[in-house]
C-alpha positions in Angstrom: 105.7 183.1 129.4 106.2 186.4 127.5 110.1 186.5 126.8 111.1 189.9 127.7 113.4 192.2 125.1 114.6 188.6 123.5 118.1 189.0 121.9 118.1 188.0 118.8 121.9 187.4 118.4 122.4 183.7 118.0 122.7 181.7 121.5 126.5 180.8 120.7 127.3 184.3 119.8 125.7 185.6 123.0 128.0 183.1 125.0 131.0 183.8 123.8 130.1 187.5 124.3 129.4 187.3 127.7 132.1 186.0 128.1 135.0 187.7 126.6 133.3 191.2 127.5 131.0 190.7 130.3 130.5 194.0 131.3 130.4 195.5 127.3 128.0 193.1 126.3 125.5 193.7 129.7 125.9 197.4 129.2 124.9 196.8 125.4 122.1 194.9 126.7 120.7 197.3 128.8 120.9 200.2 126.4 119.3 198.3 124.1 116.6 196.3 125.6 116.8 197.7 129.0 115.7 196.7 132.5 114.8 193.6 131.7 115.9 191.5 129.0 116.4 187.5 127.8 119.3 185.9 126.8 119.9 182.2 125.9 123.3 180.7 126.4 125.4 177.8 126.0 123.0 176.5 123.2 119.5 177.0 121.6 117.9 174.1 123.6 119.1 176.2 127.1 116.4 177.6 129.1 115.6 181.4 129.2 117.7 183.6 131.1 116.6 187.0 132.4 118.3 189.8 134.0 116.9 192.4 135.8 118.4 195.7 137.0 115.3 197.4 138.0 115.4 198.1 142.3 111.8 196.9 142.2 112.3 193.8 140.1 115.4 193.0 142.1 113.1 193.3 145.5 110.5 190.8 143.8 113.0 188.6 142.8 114.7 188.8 146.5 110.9 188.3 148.2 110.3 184.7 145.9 110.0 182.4 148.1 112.5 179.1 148.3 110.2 176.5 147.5 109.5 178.1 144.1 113.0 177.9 143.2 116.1 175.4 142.2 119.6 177.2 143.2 121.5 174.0 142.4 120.6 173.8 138.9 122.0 177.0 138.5 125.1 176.6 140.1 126.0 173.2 139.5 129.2 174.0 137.6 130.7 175.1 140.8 129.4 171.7 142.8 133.9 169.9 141.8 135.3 173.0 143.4 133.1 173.9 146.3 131.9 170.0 147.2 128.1 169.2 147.8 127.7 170.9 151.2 129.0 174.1 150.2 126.2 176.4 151.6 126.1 177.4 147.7 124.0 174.6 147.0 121.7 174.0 150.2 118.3 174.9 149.7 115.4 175.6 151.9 115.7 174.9 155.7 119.5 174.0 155.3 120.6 176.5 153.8 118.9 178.5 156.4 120.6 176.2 159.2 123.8 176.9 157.5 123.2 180.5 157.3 122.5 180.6 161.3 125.9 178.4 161.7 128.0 180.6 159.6 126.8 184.1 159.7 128.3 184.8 163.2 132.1 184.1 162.3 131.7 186.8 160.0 129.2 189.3 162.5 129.9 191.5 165.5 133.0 190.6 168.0 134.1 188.3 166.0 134.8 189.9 162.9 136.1 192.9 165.3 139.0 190.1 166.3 139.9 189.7 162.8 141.1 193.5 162.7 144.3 193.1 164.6 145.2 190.0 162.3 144.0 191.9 158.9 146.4 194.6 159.5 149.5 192.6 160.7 149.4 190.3 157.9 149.0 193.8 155.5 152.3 195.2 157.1 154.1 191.7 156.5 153.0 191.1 153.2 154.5 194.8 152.5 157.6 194.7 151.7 160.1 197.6 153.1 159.9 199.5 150.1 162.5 202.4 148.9 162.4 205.2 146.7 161.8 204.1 143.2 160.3 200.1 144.2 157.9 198.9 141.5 155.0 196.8 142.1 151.5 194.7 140.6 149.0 195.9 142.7 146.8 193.5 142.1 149.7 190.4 142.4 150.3 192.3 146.2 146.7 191.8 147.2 146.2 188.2 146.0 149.2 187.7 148.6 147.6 189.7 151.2 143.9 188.3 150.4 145.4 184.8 150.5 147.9 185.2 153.8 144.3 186.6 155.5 142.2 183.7 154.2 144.9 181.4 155.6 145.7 183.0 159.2 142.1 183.9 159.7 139.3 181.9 158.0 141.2 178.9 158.0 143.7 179.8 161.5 146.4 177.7 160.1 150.0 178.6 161.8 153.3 179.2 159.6 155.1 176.0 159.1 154.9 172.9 156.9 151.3 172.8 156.4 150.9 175.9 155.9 153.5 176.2 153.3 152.5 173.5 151.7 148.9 174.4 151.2 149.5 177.7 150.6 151.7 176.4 147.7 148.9 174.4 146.4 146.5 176.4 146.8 148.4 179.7 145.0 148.4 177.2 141.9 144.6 176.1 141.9 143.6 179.3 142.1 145.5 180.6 139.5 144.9 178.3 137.1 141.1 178.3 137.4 141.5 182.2 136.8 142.5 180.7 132.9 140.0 180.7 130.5 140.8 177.1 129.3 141.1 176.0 132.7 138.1 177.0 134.2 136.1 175.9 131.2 136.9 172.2 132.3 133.8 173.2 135.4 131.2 174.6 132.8 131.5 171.6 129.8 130.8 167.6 131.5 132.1 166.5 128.6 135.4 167.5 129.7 135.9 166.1 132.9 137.2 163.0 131.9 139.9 161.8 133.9 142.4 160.1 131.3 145.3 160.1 133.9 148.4 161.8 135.7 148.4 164.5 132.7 144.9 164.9 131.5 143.3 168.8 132.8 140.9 166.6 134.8 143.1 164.1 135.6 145.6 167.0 137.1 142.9 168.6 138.8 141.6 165.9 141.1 144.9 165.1 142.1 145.5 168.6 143.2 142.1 168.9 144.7 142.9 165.4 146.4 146.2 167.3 147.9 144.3 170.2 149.0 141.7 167.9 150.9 144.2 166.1 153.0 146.5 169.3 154.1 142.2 170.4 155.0 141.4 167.3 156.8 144.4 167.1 158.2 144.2 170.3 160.2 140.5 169.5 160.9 141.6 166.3 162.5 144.5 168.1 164.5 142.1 170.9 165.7 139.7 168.4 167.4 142.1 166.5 169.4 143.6 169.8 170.9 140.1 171.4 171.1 140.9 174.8 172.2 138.5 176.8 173.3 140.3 180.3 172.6 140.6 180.4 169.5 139.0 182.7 166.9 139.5 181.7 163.6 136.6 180.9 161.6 137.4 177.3 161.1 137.0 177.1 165.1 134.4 179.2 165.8 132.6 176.7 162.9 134.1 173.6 164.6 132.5 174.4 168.1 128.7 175.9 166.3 125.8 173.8 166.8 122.6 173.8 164.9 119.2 173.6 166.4 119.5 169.8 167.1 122.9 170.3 168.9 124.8 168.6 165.8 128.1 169.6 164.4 129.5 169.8 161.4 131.2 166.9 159.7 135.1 167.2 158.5 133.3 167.2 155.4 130.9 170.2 155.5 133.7 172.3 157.0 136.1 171.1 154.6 133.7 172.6 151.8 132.5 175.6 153.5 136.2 176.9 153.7 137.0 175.9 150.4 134.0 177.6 149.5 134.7 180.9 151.5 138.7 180.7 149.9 136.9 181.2 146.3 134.3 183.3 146.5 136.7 185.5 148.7 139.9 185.4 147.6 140.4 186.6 144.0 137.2 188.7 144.4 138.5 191.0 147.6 141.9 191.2 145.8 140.7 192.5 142.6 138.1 194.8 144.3 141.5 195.9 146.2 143.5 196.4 142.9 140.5 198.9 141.9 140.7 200.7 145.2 144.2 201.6 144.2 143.6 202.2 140.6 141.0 204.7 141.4 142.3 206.5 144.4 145.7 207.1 142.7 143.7 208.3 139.4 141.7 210.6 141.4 144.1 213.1 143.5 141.0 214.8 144.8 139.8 212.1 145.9 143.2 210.6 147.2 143.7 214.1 148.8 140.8 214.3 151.2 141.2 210.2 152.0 144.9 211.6 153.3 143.7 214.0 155.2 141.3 211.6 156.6 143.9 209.1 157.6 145.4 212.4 159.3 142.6 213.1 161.7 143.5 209.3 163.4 146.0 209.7 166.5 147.6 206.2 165.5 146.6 203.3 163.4 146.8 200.9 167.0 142.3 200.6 166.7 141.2 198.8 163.6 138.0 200.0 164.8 138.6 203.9 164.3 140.2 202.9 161.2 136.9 201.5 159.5 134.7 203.7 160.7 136.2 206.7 159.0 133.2 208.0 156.6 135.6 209.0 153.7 137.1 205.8 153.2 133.8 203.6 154.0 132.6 205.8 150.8 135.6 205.4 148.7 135.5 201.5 148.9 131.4 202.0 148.5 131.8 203.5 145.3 134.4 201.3 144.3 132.5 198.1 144.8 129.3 200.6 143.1 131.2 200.9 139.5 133.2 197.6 140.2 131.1 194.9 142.3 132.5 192.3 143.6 130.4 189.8 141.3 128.6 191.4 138.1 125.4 189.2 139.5 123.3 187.7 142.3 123.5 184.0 142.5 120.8 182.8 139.8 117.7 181.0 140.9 115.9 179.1 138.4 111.8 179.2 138.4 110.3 175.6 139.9 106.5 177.4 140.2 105.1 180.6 138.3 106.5 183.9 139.4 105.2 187.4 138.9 108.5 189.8 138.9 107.0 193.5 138.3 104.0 192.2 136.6 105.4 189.7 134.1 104.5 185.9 134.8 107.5 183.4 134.3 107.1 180.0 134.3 109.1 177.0 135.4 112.7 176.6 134.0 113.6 180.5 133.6 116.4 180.8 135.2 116.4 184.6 136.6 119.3 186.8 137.6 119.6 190.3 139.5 122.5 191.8 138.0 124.6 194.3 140.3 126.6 195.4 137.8 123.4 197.1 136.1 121.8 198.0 138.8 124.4 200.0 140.4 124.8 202.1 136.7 121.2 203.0 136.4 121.3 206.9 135.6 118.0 207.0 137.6 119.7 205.8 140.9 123.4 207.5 139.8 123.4 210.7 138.2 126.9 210.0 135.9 127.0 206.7 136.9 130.6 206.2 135.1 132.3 208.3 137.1 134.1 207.3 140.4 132.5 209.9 143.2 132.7 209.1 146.8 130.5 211.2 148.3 127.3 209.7 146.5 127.6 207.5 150.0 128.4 210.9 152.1 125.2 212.0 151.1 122.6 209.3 150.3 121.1 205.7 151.7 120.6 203.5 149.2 118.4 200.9 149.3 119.6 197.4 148.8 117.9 197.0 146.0 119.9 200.1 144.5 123.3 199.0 146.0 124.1 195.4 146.8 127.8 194.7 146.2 127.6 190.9 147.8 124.3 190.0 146.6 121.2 190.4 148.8 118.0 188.9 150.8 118.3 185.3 152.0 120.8 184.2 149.2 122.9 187.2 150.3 126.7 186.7 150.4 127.8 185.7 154.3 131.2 187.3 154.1 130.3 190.3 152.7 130.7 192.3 156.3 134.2 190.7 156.6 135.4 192.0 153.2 134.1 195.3 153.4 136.2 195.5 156.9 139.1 194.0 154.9 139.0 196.3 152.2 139.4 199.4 154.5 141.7 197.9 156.6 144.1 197.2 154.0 143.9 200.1 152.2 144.4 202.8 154.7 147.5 200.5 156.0 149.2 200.4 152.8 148.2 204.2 152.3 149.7 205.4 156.0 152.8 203.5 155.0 153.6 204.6 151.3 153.2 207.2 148.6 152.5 205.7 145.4 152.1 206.3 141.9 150.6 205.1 138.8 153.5 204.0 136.0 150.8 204.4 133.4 148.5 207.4 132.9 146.5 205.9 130.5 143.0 204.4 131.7 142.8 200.9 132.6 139.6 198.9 131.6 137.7 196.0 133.5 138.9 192.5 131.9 137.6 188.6 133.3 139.9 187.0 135.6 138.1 183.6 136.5 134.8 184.8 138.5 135.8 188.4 139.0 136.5 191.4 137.1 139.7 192.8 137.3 142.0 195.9 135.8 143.7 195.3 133.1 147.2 195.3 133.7 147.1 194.4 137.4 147.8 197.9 138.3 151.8 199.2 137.9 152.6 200.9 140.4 155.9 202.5 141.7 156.9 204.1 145.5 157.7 207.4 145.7 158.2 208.1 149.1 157.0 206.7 152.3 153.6 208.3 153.4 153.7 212.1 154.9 151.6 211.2 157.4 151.4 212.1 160.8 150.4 209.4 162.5 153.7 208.3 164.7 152.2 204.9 166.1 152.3 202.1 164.5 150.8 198.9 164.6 153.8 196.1 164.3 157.3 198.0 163.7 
């Protein structure tokens, strides 16, 4: 196999570059080397890793077929926090049985019955703020991206449960945001559980807490069995695969655990970009407001996301800052041929969004923040593909796209906000997900002077 633009920085220097400046070191990378380049990590005895950025090595990579690849090897560090049947780590014909079981939660009618929820829990998440109120944009949206995950993926009611997981859950998911934390899932060595007050030790127990409030909810949703409900935990509790089976307690327990990580922090980070972005733009803020303006009231979630300007706000938003820097890498079982280079077994290869949405060629300027790129272009989805793409795609990616506009033009109908800090904020790791540095101070001017008279819960 020809290794591709090989860096020659030593394998533990590349590591530790990757990750304390993810997107520095890949934009070094690709100035350097390119389109497609190799990198070794995590030791010299790791196999070959390959990016690629290219729209047509990112198609050839989408059209391998499954039986040529391993997804679990390459994802394996996520196996303690999602659990085994997390569609993350199927592969072949059930992954595609649990892409047919969970793909229409997230789809058509049913995400339209979200929209109602999404902006009701936006207005009570918002506080009633006056004149001069400061806030962390980004701290707001983990409370609105959580409160959403918990009223509509998982359809838990307020009251002791709910409290209690929310609680729980607040403090898993910040932790494994922590550098030292989250290590504990990428090193074996560490997972030793040496009791009550070991990292591991303190982890299962939590994750043992988690799974009972879960199962517990599971187990109180079967016996009522109502049929009404649209949450996604019971539109996944009443889905039937071809055979007419169900899923276990324990393949819904990790599919929603699954769907609260990869969309919690991820949504609410994209979200604290929104804001960043919008409020450092006022031409861009300007004609979003008058936008918002044309709507006769903000009653129809419906009108609300199919406004053009603010689809192509949050489009270029999740252009410069994706939800994930990469697609899920797939490591090579059989020879593959990606744009006429053979790689053979053990390469692990990797489309990486966050190149392939700064290619000059595709995005004349591709550093600056410009809406109407979407106003006035298609891009293929080899070009643009915030949540990933072909049949390793992300499932939710519909629903957070929805969510994102929702959210924003609530908040923005309701307040006037502005930046506390001028200065330019720049893209720092927060667990999985890039966020602003800073979290976004914000402070409240006024309340919106908008015209819209209607609204949705007041």
């Amino acid at each position: 196999m020809k290794l591709l633009d090989k860096i020659h920085t030593p394998a533990l220097l590349q590591t530790l570059q990757l990750i304390a400046q993810p997107t520095k070191s890949l934009e070094n990378y690709a100035t350097k080397y390119g389109d497609i380049f190799t990198v070794r990590v995590m030791g010299l005895k790791s196999p070959p890793i390959v990016f690629f950025s290219h729209p047509q090595a990112i198609s050839d990579c989408f059209a391998i077929p499954a039986h040529k690849l391993d997804f679990k090897k390459a994802t394996h560090v996520f196996k303690p926090l999602f659990g085994e049947n997390s569609i993350v780590f199927q592969e072949g014909r059930s992954h595609q049985q649990q892409r047919q079981l969970l793909l229409p939660a997230f789809h058509g009618d049913n995400l339209k019955s979200y929209g109602q929820a999404i902006c009701q829990i936006t207005e009570e998440v918002t506080p009633n703020w006056t004149l001069g109120t400061n806030i962390c944009i980004h701290n707001l949206m983990s409370n609105i991206t959580l409160e959403i995950i918990l009223q509509v993926v998982f359809g838990i009611s307020h009251g002791t449960r709910y409290q209690e997981l929310k609680e729980k859950l607040s403090s898993l998911l910040e932790d494994v945001t922590k550098p030292w934390y989250s290590s504990l899932f990428f090193f074996p060595l560490l997972q030793q559980d040496l009791g009550a007050w070991s990292p591991w030790g303190i982890f299962l127990k939590r994750r043992e807490e988690i799974d009972k409030l879960i199962y517990a909810e599971i187990s109180e949703r079967r016996m009522q069995n109502d049929a009404v409900r649209t949450d996604i935990l019971s539109l996944l509790m009443s889905a039937h695969d071809v055979n007419g089976e169900q899923m276990t307690d324990k393949e819904l327990r990790d599919q929603l655990v699954s769907l609260l990580l990869l969309g919690y922090e991820t949504t609410s980070g994209v979200l604290a970009w929104v804001f960043y972005l919008i409020h450092s733009h006022s031409e861009v803020k300007n004609r979003l407001m008058q936008e918002l303006n044309t709507l006769d009231n903000l009653t129809d979630p419906e009108a609300i996301t199919q406004l053009p300007y603010l689809t192509a706000v949050c489009q270029e938003t999740l252009r410069i800052h994706p939800i994930a820097l990469i697609c899920t890498p797939r490591m090579v079982q059989d020879k593959v041929e990606i744009m006429g280079h053979n790689f053979t077994s053990e390469t692990v290869l990797v489309p990486c969004i966050y190149l392939a949405h700064r290619r000059t060629e595709t995005y004349p300027k591709p550093e600056q923040f410009r809406p109407e790129r979407f106003l006035n272009q298609k891009f293929s989805p080899y070009e643009y593909l915030p949540f990933g793409g072909g049949y390793r795609g992300c499932i939710g990616g519909a629903f957070s796209m929805y969510e994102l506009k929702l959210v924003t033009a609530i908040i923005l109908s309701h307040f006037q906000l502005t930046l506390t800090d001028k200065r330019p904020v720049h893209p720092v790791r927060r667990g999985i997900t890039i966020v602003p540095s800073g979290g976004v101070k914000m402070f409240v001017t006024e309340k919106a002077k908008i015209k819209i008279q209607t609204r949705l819960f007041t």
